[in-house]
N, C-alpha and C positions, 0 to 999 in steps of 0.2 A: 879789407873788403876788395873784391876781384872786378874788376870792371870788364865788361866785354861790350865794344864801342859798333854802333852797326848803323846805316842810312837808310833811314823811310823812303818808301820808293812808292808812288800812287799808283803806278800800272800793278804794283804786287798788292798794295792796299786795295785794289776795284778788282782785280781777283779772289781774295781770299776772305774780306774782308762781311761779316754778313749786312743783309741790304738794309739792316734799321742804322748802323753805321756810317757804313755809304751814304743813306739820305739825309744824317745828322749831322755828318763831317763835309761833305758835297761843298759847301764854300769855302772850304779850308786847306780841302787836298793839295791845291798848288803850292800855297805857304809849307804846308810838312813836307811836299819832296825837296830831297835832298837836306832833311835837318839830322844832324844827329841825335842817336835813340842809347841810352844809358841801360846798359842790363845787370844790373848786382845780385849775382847768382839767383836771381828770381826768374819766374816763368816769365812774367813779363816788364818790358822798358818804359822809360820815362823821357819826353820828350820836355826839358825846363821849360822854354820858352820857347813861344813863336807869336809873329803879330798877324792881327786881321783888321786891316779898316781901323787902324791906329790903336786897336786893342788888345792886350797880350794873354796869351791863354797859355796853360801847360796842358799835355796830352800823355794821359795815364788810364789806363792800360795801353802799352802799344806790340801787338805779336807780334814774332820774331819772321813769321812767315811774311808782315809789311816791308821786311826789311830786305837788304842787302848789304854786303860788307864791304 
C-alpha cells in the first residue's frame, strides 16, 4: 500500500471547501491545520486523529485540494 503523506491547510480548506462543510467543520479548522492527511491511492485522505474540547475525532473524507505538501 503506497502512502502519499500531505498537510491540511484551513486557508485551502475555506477556499475550496463547500460552505455546508465550512459551517460543520468551522470549530475545528484550527485543530486540522497543520495535521497530517493519509492518502492510500484513494481519491480521498484520512485524518486519524485530532482533538476538540478534549474530544478526538477522525476526519474522512479529506480533498487533496485542503492540502499542501
Amino acid at each position: 500500500m503506497v502512502e502519499n503523506k500531505m498537510i491540511f491547510d484551513k486557508h485551502m480548506f475555506k477556499k475550496h471547501a463547500p460552505l455546508e462543510l465550512k459551517k460543520l467543520l468551522s470549530s475545528h479548522v484550527d485543530n486540522l491545520d497543520g495535521k497530517e492527511v493519509v492518502f492510500n491511492k484513494e481519491k480521498f485522505g484520512l485524518i486519524t486523529e485530532y482533538e476538540v474540547d478534549g474530544q478526538l475525532f477522525y476526519l474522512y473524507p479529506v480533498s487533496k485540494d485542503w492540502c499542501t505538501n
